[in-house]
KESE-210336 format. One record per residue (C-alpha): residue number from 1; residue in three letters; x, y, z. Coordinates in nm, 3 decimals. Each point is the difference from the previous one (the first is absolute). Layout:
REM KESE-210336
num; residuo; c1; c2; c3
NUM; ALA; X; Y; Z
...
***
This chain:
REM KESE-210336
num; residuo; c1; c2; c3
1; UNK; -1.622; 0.935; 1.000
2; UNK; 0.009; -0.354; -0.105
3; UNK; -0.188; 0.055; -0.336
4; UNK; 0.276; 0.254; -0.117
5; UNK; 0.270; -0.306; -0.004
6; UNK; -0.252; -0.222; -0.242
7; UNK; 0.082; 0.244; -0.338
8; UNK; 0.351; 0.002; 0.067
9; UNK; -0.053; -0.365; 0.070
10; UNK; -0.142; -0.049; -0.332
11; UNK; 0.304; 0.126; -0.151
12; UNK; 0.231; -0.168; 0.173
13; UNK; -0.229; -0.328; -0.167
14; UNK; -0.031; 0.096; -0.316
15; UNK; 0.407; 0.068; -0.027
16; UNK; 0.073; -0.341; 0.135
17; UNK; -0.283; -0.151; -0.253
18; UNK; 0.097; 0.152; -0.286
19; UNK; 0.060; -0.286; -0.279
20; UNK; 0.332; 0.134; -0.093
21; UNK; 0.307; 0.052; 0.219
22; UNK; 0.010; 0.282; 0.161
23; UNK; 0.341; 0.203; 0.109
24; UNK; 0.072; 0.297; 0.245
25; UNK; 0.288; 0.263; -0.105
26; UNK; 0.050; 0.139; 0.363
27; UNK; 0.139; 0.325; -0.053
28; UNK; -0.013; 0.212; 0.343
29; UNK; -0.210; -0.072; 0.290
30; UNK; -0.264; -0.289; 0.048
31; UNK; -0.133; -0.031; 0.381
32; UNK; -0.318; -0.146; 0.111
33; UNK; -0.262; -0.021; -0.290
34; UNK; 0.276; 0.085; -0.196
35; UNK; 0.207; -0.295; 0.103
36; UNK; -0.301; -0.209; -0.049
37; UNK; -0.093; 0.057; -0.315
38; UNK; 0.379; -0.048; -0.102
39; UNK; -0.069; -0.351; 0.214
40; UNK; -0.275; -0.105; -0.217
41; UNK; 0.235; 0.003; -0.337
42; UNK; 0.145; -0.341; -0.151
43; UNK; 0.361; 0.200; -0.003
44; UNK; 0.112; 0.276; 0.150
45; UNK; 0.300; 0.229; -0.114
46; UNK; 0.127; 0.298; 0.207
47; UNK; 0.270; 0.240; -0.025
48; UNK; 0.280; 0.009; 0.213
49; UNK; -0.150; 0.323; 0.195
50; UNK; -0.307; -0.135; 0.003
51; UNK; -0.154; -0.015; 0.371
52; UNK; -0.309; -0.242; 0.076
53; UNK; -0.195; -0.045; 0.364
54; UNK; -0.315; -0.123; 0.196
55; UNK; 0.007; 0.275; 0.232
56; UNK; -0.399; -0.126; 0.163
57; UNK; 0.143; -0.052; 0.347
58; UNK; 0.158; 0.324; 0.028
59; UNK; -0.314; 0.225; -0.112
60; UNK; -0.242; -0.303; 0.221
61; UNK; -0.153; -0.134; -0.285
62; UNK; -0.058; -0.374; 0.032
63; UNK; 0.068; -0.062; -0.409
64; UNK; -0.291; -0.204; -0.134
65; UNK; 0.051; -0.399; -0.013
66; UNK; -0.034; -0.029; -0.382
67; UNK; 0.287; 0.208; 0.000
68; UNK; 0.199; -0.178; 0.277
69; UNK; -0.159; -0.296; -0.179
70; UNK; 0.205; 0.087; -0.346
71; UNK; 0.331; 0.135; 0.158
72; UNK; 0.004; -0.389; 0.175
73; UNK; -0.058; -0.135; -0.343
74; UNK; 0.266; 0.235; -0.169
75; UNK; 0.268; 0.005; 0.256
76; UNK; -0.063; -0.237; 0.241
77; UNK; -0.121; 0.042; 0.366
78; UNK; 0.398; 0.071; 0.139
79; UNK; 0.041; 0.253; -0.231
80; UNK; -0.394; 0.130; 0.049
81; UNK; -0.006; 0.029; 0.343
82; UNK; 0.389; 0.225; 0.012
83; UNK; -0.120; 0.212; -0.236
84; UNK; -0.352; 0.053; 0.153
85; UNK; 0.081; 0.019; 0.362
86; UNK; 0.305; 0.201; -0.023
87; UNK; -0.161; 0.281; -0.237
88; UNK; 0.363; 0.022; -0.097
89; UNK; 0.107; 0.151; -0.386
90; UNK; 0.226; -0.243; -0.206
91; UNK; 0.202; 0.138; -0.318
92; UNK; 0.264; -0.203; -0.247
93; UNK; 0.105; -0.386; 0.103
94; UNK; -0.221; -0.053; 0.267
95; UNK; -0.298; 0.074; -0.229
96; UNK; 0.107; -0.327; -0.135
97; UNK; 0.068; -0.203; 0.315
98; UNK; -0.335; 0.055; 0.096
99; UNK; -0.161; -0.109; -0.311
100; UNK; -0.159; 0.347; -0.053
101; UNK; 0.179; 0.036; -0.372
102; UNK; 0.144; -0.283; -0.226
103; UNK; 0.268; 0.311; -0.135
104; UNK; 0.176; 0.323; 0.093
105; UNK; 0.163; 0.175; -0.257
106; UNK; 0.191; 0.297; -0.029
107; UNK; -0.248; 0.350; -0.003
108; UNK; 0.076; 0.025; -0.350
109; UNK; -0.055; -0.329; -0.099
110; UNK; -0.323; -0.074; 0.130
111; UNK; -0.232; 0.092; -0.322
112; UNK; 0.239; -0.177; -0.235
113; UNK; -0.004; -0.323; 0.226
114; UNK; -0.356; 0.015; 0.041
115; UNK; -0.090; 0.038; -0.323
116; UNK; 0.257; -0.273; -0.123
117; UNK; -0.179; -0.260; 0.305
118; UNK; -0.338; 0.083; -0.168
119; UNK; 0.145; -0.077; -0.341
120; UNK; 0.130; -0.325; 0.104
121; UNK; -0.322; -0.122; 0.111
122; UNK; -0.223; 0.159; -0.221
123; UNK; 0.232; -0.239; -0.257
124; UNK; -0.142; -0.307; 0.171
125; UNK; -0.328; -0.226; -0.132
126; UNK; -0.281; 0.292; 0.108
127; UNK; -0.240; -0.336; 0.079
128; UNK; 0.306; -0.196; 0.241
129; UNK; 0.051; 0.375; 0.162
130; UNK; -0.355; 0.035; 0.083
131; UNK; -0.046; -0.327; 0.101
132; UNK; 0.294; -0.029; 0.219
133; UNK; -0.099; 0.344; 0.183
134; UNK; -0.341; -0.101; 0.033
135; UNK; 0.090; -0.383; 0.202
136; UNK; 0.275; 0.179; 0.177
137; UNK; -0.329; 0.242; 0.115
138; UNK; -0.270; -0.315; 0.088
139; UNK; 0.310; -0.169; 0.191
140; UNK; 0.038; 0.325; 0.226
141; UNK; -0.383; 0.000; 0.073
142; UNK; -0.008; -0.313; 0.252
143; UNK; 0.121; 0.307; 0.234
144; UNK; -0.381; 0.123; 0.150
145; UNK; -0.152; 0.071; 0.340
146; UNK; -0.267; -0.131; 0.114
147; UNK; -0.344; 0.214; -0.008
148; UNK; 0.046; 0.060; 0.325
149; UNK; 0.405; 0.087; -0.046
150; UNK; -0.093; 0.243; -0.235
151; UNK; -0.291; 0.165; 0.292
152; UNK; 0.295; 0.026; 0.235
153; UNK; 0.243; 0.143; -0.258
154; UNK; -0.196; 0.271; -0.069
155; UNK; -0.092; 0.094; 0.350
156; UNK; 0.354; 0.006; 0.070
157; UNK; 0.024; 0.212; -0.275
158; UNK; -0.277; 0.252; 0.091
159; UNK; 0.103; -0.004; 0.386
160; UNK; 0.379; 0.138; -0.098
161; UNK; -0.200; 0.241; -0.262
162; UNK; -0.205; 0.139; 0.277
163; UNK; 0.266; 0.008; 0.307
164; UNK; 0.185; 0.291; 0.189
165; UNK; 0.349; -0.205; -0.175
166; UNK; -0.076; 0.134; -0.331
167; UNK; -0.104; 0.337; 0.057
***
């Protein structure tokens, strides 16, 4: 059960090291991997009706700690552990408060912003861009658990997998 999280894992990584920025249009619903992979962009833009969620808890999933990991690193641990222990759905303003988007814009807006955000940046020095992302990235890595952190992690992770609570 464990070694289905390591592809999605993969590209969760390879979003948050891609050279360039990277920025989520959030247009409907984003929960749980959804939310995550939202997480793991430099900016993050949703429309006003958009809903995101960690709903783990609820379903009895104890979420992976690469994941709890990066929503500590992206919205701090206050906001990390509301949103992860209450399961709860957040729309509009609060999206913001949290740190889960930088924007919400009107339904109808959302493209046009987007796509106006991307060509802002994608007018900036291509090398300073990369550069920037990439230090931003090594300064976020002093965040690991120990080899045994990460054995205890994961049989965290397998015991909720395998319990009565998520069946």
């Amino acid at each position: 059960a464990v070694e289905t999280i390591r592809p999605v894992e993969t590209l969760f990584q390879c979003v948050v090291d891609y050279p360039m920025p990277v920025i989520a249009m959030i247009n409907g619903a984003a929960f749980g991997a959804g939310c995550e992979l939202a997480v793991c962009c430099d900016i993050r833009v949703a429309a006003d009706d958009a809903r995101l969620g960690m709903p783990p808890a609820r379903l009895g999933v104890v979420y992976p700690w690469t994941g709890l990991r990066r929503f500590i690193q992206t919205i701090g641990l206050r906001s990390a552990k509301e949103i992860l222990l209450t399961g709860r759905t957040y729309r509009g303003q609060r999206l913001i408060e949290l740190g889960l988007v930088e924007h919400v814009v009107p339904h109808a807006e959302l493209e046009g912003f987007a796509i106006q955000l991307a060509e802002e940046i994608a007018g900036n020095a291509p090398l300073a861009l990369r550069g920037i992302k990439r230090i931003l990235n090594l300064l976020l890595q002093s965040q690991e658990l120990s080899p045994a952190g990460v054995e205890e992690a994961q049989s965290l992770v397998a015991q909720a997998l395998a319990s009565e609570d998520l069946r």
